[in-house]
SEMAR-725620 format. One record per residue (C-alpha): residue number from 0; x, y, z. Coordinates in steps of 0.05 Angstrom, whole numbers, plus 5000, padded with zeros to 4 digits. Layout:
N
+-----+------+------+------+
! pos !    u !    v !    w !
+-----+------+------+------+
! NUM !    X !    Y !    Z !
...
+-----+------+------+------+
***
This chain:
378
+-----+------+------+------+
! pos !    u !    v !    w !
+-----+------+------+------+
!   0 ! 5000 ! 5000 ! 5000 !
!   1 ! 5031 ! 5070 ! 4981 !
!   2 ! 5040 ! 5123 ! 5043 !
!   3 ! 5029 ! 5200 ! 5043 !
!   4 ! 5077 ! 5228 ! 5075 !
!   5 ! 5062 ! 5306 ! 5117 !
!   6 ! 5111 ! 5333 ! 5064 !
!   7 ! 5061 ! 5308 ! 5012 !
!   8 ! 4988 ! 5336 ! 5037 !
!   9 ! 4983 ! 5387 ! 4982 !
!  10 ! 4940 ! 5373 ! 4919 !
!  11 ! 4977 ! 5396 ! 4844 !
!  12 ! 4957 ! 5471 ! 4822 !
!  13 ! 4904 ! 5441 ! 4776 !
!  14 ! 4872 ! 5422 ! 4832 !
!  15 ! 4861 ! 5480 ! 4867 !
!  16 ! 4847 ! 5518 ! 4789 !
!  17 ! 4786 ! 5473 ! 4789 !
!  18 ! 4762 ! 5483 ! 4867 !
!  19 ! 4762 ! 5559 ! 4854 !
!  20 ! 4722 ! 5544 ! 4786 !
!  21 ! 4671 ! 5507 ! 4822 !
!  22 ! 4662 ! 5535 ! 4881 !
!  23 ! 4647 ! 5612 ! 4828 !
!  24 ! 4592 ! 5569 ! 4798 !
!  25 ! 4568 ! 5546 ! 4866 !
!  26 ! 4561 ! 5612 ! 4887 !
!  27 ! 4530 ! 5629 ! 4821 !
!  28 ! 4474 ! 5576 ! 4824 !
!  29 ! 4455 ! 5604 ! 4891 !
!  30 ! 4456 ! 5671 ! 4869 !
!  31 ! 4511 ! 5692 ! 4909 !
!  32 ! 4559 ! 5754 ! 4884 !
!  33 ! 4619 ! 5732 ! 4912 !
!  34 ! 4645 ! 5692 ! 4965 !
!  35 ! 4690 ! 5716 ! 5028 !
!  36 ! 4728 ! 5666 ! 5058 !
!  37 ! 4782 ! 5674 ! 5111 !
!  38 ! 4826 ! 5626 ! 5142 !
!  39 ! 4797 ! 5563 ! 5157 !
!  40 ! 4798 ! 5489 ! 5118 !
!  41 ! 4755 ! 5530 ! 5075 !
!  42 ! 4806 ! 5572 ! 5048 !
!  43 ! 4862 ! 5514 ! 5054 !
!  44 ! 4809 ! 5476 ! 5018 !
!  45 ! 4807 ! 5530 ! 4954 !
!  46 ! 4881 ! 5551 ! 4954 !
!  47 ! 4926 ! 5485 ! 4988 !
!  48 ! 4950 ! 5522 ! 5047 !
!  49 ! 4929 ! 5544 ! 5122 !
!  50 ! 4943 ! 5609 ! 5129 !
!  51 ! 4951 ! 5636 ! 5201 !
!  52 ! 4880 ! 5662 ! 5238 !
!  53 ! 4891 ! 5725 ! 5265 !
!  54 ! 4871 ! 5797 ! 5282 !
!  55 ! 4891 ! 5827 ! 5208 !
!  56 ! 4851 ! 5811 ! 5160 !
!  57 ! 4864 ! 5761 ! 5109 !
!  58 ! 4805 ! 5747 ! 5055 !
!  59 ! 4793 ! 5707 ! 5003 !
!  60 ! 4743 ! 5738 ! 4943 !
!  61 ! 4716 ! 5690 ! 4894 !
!  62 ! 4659 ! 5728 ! 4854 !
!  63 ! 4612 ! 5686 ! 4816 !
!  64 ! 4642 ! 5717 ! 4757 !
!  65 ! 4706 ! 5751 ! 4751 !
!  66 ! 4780 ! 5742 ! 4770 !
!  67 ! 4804 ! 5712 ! 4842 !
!  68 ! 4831 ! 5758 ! 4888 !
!  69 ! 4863 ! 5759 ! 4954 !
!  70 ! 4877 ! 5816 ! 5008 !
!  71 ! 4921 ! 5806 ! 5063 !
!  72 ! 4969 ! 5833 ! 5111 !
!  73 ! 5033 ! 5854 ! 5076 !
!  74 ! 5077 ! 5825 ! 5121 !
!  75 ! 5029 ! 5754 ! 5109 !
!  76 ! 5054 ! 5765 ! 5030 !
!  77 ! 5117 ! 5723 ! 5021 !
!  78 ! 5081 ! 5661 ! 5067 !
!  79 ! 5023 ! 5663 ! 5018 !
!  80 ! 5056 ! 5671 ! 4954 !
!  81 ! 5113 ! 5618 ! 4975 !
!  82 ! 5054 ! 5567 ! 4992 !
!  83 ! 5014 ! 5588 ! 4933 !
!  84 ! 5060 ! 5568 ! 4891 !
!  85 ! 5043 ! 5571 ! 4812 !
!  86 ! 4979 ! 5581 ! 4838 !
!  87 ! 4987 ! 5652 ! 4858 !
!  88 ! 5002 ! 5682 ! 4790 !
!  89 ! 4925 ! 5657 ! 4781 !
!  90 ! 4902 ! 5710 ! 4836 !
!  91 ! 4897 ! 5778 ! 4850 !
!  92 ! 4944 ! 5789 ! 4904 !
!  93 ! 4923 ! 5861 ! 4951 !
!  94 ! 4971 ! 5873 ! 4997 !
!  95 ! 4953 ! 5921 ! 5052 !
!  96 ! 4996 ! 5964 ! 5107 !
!  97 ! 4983 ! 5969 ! 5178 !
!  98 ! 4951 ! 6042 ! 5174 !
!  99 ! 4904 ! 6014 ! 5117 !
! 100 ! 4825 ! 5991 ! 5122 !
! 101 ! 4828 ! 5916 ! 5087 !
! 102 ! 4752 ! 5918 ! 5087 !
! 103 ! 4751 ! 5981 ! 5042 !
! 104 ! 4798 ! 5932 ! 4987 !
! 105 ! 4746 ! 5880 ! 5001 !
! 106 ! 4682 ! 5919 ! 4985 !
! 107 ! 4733 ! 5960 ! 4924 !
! 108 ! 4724 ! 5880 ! 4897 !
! 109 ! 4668 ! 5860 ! 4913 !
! 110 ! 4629 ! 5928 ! 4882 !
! 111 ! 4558 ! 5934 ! 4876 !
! 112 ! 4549 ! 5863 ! 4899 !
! 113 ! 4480 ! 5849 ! 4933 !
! 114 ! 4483 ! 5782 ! 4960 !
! 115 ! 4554 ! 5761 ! 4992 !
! 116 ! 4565 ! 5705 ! 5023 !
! 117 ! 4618 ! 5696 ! 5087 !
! 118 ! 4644 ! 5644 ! 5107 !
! 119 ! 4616 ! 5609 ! 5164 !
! 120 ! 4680 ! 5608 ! 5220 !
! 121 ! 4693 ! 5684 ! 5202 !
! 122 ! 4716 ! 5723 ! 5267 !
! 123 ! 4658 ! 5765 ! 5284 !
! 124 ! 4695 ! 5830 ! 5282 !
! 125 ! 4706 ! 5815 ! 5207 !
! 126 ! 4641 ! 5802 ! 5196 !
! 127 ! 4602 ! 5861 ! 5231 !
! 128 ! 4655 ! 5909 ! 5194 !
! 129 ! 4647 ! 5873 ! 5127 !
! 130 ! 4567 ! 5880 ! 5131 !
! 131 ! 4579 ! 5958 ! 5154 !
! 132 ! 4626 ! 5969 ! 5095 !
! 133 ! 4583 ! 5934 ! 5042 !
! 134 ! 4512 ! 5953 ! 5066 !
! 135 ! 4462 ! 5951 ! 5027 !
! 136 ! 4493 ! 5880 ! 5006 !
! 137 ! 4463 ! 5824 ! 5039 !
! 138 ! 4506 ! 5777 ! 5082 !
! 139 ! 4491 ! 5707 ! 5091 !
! 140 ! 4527 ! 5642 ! 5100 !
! 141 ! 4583 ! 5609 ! 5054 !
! 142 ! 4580 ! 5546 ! 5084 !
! 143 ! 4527 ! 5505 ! 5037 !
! 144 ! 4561 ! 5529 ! 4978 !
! 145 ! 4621 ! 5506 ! 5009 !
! 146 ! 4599 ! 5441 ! 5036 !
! 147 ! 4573 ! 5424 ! 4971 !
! 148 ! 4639 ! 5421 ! 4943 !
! 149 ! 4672 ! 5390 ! 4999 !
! 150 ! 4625 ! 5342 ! 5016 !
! 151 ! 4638 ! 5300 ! 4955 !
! 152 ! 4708 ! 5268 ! 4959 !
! 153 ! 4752 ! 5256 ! 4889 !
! 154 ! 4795 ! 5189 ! 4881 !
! 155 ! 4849 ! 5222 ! 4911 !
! 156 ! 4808 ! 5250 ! 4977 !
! 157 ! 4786 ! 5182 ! 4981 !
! 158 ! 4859 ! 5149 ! 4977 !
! 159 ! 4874 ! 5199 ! 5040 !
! 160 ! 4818 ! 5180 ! 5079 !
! 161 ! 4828 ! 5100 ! 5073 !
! 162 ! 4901 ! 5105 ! 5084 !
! 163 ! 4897 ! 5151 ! 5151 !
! 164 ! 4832 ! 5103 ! 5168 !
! 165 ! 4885 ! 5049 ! 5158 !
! 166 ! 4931 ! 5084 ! 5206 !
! 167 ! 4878 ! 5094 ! 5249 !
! 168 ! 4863 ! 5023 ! 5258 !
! 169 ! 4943 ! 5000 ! 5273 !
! 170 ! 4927 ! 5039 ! 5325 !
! 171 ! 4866 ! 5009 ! 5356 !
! 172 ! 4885 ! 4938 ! 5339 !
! 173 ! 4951 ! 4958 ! 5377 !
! 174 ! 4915 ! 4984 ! 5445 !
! 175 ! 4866 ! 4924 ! 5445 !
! 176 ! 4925 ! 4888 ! 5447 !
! 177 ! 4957 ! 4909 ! 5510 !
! 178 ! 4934 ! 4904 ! 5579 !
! 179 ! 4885 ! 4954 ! 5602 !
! 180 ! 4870 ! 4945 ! 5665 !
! 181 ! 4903 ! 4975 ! 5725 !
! 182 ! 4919 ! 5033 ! 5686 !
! 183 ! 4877 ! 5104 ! 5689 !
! 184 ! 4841 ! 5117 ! 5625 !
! 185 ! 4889 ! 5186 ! 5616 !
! 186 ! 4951 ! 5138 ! 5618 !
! 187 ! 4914 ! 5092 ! 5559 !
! 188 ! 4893 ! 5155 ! 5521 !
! 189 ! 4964 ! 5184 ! 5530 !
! 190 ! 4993 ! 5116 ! 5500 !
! 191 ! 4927 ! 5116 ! 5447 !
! 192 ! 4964 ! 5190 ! 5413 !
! 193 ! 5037 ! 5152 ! 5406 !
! 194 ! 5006 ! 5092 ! 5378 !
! 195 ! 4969 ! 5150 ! 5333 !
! 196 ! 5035 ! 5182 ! 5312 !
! 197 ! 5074 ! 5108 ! 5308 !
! 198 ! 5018 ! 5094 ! 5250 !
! 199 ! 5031 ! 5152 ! 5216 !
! 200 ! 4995 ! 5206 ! 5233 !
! 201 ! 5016 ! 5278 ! 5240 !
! 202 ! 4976 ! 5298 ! 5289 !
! 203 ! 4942 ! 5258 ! 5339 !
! 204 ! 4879 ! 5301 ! 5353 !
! 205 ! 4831 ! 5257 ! 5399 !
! 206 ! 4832 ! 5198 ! 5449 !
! 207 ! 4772 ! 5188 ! 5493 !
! 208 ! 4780 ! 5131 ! 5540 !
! 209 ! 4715 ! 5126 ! 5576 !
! 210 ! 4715 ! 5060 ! 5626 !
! 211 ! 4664 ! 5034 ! 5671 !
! 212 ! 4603 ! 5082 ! 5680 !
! 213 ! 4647 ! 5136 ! 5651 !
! 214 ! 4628 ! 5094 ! 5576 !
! 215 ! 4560 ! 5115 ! 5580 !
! 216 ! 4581 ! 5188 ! 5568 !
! 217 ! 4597 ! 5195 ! 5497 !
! 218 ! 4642 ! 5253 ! 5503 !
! 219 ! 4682 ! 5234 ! 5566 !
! 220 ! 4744 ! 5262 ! 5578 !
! 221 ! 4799 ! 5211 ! 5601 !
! 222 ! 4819 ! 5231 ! 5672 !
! 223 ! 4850 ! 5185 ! 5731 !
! 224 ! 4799 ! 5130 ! 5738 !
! 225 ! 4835 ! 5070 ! 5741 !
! 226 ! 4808 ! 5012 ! 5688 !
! 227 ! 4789 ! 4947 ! 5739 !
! 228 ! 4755 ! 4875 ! 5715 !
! 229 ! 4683 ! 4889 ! 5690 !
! 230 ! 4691 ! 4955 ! 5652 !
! 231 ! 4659 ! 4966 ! 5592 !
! 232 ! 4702 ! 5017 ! 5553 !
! 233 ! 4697 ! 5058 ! 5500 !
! 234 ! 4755 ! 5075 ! 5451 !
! 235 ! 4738 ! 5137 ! 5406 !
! 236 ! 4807 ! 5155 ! 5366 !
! 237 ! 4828 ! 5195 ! 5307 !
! 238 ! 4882 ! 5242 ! 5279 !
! 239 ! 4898 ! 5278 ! 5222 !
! 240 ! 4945 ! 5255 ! 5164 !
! 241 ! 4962 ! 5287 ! 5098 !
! 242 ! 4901 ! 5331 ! 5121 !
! 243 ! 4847 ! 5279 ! 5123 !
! 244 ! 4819 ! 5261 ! 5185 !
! 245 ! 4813 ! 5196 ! 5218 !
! 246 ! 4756 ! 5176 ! 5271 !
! 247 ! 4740 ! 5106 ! 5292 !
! 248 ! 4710 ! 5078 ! 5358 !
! 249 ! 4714 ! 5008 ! 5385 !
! 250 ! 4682 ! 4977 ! 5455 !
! 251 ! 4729 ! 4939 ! 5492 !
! 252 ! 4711 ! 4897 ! 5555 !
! 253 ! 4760 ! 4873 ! 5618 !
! 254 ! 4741 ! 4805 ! 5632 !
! 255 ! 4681 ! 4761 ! 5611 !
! 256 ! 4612 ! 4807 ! 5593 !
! 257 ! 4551 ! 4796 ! 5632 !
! 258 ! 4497 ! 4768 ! 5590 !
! 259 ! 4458 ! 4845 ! 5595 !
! 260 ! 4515 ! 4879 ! 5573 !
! 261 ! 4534 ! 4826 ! 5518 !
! 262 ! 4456 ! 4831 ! 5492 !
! 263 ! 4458 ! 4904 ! 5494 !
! 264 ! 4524 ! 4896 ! 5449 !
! 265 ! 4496 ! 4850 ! 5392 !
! 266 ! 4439 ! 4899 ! 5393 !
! 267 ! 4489 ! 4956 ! 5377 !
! 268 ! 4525 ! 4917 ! 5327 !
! 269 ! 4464 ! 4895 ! 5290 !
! 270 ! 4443 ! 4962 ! 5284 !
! 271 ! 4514 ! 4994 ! 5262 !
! 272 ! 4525 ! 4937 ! 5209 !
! 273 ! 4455 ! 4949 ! 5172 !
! 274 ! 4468 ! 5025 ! 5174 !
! 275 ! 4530 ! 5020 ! 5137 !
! 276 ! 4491 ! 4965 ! 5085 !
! 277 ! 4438 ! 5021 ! 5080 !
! 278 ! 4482 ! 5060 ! 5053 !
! 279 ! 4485 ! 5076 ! 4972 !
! 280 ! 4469 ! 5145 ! 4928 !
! 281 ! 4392 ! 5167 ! 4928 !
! 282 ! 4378 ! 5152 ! 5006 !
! 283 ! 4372 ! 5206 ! 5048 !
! 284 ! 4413 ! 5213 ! 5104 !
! 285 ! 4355 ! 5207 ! 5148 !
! 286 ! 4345 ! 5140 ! 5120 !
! 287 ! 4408 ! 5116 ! 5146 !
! 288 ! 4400 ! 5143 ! 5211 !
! 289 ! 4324 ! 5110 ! 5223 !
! 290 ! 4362 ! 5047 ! 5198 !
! 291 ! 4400 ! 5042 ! 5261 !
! 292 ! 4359 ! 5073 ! 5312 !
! 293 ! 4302 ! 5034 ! 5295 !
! 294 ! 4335 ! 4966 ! 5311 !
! 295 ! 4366 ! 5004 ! 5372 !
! 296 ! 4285 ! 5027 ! 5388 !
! 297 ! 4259 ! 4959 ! 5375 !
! 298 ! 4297 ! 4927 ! 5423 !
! 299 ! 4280 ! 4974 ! 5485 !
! 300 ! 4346 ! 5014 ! 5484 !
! 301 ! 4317 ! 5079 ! 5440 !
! 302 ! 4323 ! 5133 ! 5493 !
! 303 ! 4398 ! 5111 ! 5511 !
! 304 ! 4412 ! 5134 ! 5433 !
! 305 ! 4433 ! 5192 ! 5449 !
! 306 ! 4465 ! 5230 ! 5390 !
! 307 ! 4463 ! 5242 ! 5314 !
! 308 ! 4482 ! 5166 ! 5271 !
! 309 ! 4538 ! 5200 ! 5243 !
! 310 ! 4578 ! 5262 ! 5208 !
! 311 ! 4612 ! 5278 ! 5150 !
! 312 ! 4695 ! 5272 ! 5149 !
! 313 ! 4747 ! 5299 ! 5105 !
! 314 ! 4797 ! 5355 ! 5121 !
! 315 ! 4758 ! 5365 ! 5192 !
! 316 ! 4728 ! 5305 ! 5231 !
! 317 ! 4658 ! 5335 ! 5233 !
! 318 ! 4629 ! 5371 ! 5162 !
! 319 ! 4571 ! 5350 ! 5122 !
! 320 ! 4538 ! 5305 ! 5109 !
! 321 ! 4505 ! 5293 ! 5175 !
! 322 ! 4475 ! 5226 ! 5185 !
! 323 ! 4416 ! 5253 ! 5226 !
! 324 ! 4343 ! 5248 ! 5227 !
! 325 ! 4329 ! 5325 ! 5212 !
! 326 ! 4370 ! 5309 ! 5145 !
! 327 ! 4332 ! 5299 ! 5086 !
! 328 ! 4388 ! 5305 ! 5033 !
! 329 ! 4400 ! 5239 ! 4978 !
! 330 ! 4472 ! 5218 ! 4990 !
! 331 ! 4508 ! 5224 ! 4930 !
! 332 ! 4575 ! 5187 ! 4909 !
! 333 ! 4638 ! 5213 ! 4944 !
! 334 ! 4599 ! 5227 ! 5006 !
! 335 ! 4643 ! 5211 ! 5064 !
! 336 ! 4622 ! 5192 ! 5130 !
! 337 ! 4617 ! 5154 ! 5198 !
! 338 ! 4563 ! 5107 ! 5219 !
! 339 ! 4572 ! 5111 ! 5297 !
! 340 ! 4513 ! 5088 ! 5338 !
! 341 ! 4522 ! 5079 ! 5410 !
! 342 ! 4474 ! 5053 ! 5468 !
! 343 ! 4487 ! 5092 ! 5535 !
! 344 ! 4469 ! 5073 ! 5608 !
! 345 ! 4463 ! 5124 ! 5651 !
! 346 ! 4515 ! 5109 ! 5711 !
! 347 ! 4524 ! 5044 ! 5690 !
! 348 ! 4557 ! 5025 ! 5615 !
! 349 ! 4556 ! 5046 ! 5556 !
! 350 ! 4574 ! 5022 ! 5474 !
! 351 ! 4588 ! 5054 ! 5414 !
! 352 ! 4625 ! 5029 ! 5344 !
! 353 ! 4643 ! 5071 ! 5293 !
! 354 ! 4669 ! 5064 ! 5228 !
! 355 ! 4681 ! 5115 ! 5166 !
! 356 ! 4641 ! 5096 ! 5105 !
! 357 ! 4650 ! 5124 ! 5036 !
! 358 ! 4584 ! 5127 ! 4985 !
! 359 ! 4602 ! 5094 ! 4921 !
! 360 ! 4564 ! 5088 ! 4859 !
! 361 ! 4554 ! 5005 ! 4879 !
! 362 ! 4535 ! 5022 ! 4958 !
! 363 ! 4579 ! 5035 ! 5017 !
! 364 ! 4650 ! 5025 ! 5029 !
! 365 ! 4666 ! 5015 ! 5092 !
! 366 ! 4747 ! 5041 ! 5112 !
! 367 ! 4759 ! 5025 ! 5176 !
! 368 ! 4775 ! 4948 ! 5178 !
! 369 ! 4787 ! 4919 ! 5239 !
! 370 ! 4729 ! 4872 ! 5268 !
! 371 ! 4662 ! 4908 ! 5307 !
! 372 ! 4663 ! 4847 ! 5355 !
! 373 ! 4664 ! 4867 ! 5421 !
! 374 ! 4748 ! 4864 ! 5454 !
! 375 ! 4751 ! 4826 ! 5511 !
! 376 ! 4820 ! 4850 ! 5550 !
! 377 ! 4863 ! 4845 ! 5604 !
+-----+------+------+------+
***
């Protein structure tokens, strides 16, 4: 299997040429002037690089018809135009001093624009003196034109998202291995971000450890309970690598399961495995979500369901699509996603298994590998 390697997370120029394109007609078909995006995976999404968040402004403008142009800080010139690479000589490059209004160069390009959209992680105080500036425009989000185009992964988005999924599971398969117990879930967390990094990852972003009747809190934050014989726990892991996020969750048990807790378990992995089989263009994402819950309903557990079936992944671990009931959009092809139902007990236990799962044109694709049975450990 080929790697990526960090030095290798950019896409070519041509790439980037056509994620500008699409994202003008994007705008375009929602009749939207132009769109303002500043640093975020947005912008590294359009352009290949992350520039640094900060108090000066740095904006992106991509009008629905017309050249590419983007104002920044001068001193912020050489980084850009270094990372841009060929890609710069594409853009319109406005360079402004530290006595100088940036929003005045935005609105001098955006002109008698009346609908502009900003993008949806823009600092407030950009936003508020971008609406002031281009009043009577009106502002609204960037983020579905945006999630449109980066919600549908090409062959190469794809090949990053198996490969750090791959990653992802050396690592689980590795902490499964090992003995848990007698250790406090921040020391098997801590150990869960080097087995990360050994896999290749470049950054190890997450490692909830949640044992005992700390598993039936989905979000739990490892701290210094110790892991003892009959714990249920729940591993939730995931990184970033050539920047595509991993995120894959696993139950793990100390000892021999109690016949309630092994019931509730097949229950849960019933539920997860038809979700992901559910899965193929044309469904709606609420589809996929009722797929699960239901069997999780039918069986007496539907009020310890306590969150969404899934989310979108890709440069962040949570973007559209959302595998929720309140979403009535068709999957398409290229849609990447997890499939993570879990079954919570208040105080007592709790379950969850999670895998990424890719929308192809012949059904789902599931990434993450390693087996959903439930780990029995040490």
């Amino acid at each position: 299997m080929t790697t990526l390697a960090s030095a290798d997370a950019r896409f070519a120029p041509a790439v980037h040429r056509d994620r500008l394109r699409r994202a003008a007609l994007a705008a375009a078909a929602r009749g939207i002037d132009a769109l303002l995006i500043t640093p975020s995976h947005d912008y590294a999404y359009l352009l290949g690089y992350a520039a640094p968040a900060m108090e000066r402004l740095t904006c992106l403008v991509v009008p629905a018809d017309g050249p590419v142009a983007l104002v920044l800080p001068r001193l912020e010139e050489p980084l850009a135009r270094h990372a841009l690479g060929e890609l710069a000589s594409d853009l319109e490059i406005l360079a402004w001093d530290e006595t100088d209004d940036p929003t005045r160069l935005v609105q001098s390009l955006v002109g008698a624009a009346r609908r502009v959209a900003v993008q949806d992680q823009m600092w407030a105080r950009f936003a508020l003196r971008l609406r002031a500036a281009l009043d009577p425009a009106e502002l609204v989000p960037a983020g579905h034109a945006m999630s449109e185009l980066r919600g549908v992964k090409d062959a190469e988005e794809i090949e990053r998202l198996r490969l750090v999924a791959d990653a992802a599971d050396r690592a689980m398969l590795a902490i499964t291995g090992e003995r848990l117990s007698g250790r406090t879930e921040a020391d098997v967390s801590r150990r869960i971000r080097e087995l990360l990094l050994d896999a290749g990852h470049d950054d190890a972003g997450f490692a909830i450890v949640a044992s005992g009747p700390n598993s039936a809190s989905p979000h739990h934050a490892p701290g210094d309970r110790t892991i003892g014989a009959g714990d249920a726990i729940v591993l939730d892991i995931g990184g970033v690598r050539a920047g595509y996020a991993s995120d894959t969750s696993r139950t793990a048990f100390v000892g021999d399961p109690p016949p309630d807790f092994a019931g509730l378990y097949a229950v849960l992995r019933q539920a997860q495995a038809a979700a992901c089989e559910a899965v193929r263009p044309g469904v709606p994402a609420a589809e996929i979500d009722a797929v699960a819950r239901d069997i999780i309903t039918e069986a007496g557990y539907g009020e310890t369901f306590l969150h969404r079936t899934g989310h979108g992944i890709g440069m962040e671990t949570h973007e559209e699509p959302y595998i929720v009931a309140s979403n009535a959009e068709p999957l398409v092809a290229g849609n990447a996603f997890s499939i993570e139902p879990g079954i919570y007990i208040r105080d007592t236990w709790g379950a969850r298994i999670e895998d990424i799962v890719i929308c192809t044109d012949a059904g789902g694709e599931r990434l993450n590998t390693t087996s959903t049975e439930l780990y029995l450990v040490d």
